[in-house]
N, C-alpha and C positions, 0 to 999 in steps of 0.2 A: 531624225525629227527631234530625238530627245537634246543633244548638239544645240540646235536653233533655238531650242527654246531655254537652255539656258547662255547662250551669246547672246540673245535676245533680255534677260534679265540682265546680267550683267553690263550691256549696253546702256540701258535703262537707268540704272546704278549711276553710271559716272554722266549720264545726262542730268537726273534730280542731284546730287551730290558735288555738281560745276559751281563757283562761289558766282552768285548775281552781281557783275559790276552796274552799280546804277550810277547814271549822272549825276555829279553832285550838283551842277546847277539846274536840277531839275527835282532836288529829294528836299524833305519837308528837312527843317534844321529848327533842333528844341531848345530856348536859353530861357531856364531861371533868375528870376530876379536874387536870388538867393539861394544857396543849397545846405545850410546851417542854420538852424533856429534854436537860441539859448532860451531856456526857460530863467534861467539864475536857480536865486534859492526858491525852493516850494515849499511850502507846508506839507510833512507827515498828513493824508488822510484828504488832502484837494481835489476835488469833484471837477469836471471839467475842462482840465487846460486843451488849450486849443491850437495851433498857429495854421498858418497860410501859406504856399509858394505856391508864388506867380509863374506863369511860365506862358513864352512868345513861340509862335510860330513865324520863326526869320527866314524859314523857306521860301521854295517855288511851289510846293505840292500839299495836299494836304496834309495832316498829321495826325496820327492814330495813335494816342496812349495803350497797348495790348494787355498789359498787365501792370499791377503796382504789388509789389513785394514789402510784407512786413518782416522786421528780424523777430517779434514776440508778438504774442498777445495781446499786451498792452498796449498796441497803436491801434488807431482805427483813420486808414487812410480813406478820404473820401475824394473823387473823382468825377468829372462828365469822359462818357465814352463816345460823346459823339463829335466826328472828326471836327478840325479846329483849320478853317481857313489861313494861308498866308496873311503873316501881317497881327492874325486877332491873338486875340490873351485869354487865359484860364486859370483856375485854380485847383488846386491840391490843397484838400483841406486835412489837417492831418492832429484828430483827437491824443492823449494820452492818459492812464491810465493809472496813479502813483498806484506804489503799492504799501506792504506795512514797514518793509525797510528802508532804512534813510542810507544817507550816501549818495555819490554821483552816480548818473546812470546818462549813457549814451545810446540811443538807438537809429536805426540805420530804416530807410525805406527807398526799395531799389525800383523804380521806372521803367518800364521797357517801351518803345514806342518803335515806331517803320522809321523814326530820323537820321542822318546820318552817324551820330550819337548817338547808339539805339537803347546805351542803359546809362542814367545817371542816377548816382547813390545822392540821398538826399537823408539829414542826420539832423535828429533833433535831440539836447543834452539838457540838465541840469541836475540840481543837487536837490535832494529831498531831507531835509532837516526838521527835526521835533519842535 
């Protein structure tokens, strides 16, 4: 009994743990109009910088953003989570935060969605000067 029931999990095992081939002409497909946004120079001490990436659903299927990933603090990514027909567009609106130090700064915000592309890094840069 004891046997079966661990052939029986380890069964189980390489069943959930098999890689899903999905069709690709049938999986949702995510393309940004841009995945870089330069701030330039900022002012030391700037209260609300803002930008946008577009992003299309060039699938067949719907398309489900699961997660958005900051590198710091200092972004505040905002998002709709509700799924996004073939064809239509959305945004990613994505705050940032200066701080008291000047200099370049480059930050990273990582996308996760069900697309066939399932993570795109999306990276917003500039310099913070007195």
């Amino acid at each position: 009994m004891r046997i079966t029931n661990i052939l029986l999990v380890i069964l189980m095992g390489f069943i959930f743990n098999s890689p899903v081939h999905m069709d690709q002409g049938q999986a949702a497909e995510i393309k940004f109009d841009k995945t870089v946004h330069d701030f330039g120079k900022v002012k030391k001490g700037t209260k609300g910088l803002k930008c946008t990436f577009t992003y299309t659903n060039k699938g067949n299927d719907l398309l489900f953003i699961s997660r958005v990933k900051k590198s710091c603090g200092c972004t505040v990514p905002v998002y709709s989570k509700e799924p996004l027909q073939p064809g239509q567009s959305a945004t990613i609106e994505v705050g940032y935060t200066t701080t008291d130090i000047t200099g370049v700064f480059n930050k990273k915000i990582t996308v996760f969605t069900n697309a066939i592309t399932n993570a795109v890094v999306l990276t917003i840069k500039g310099e913070i000067v007195e």
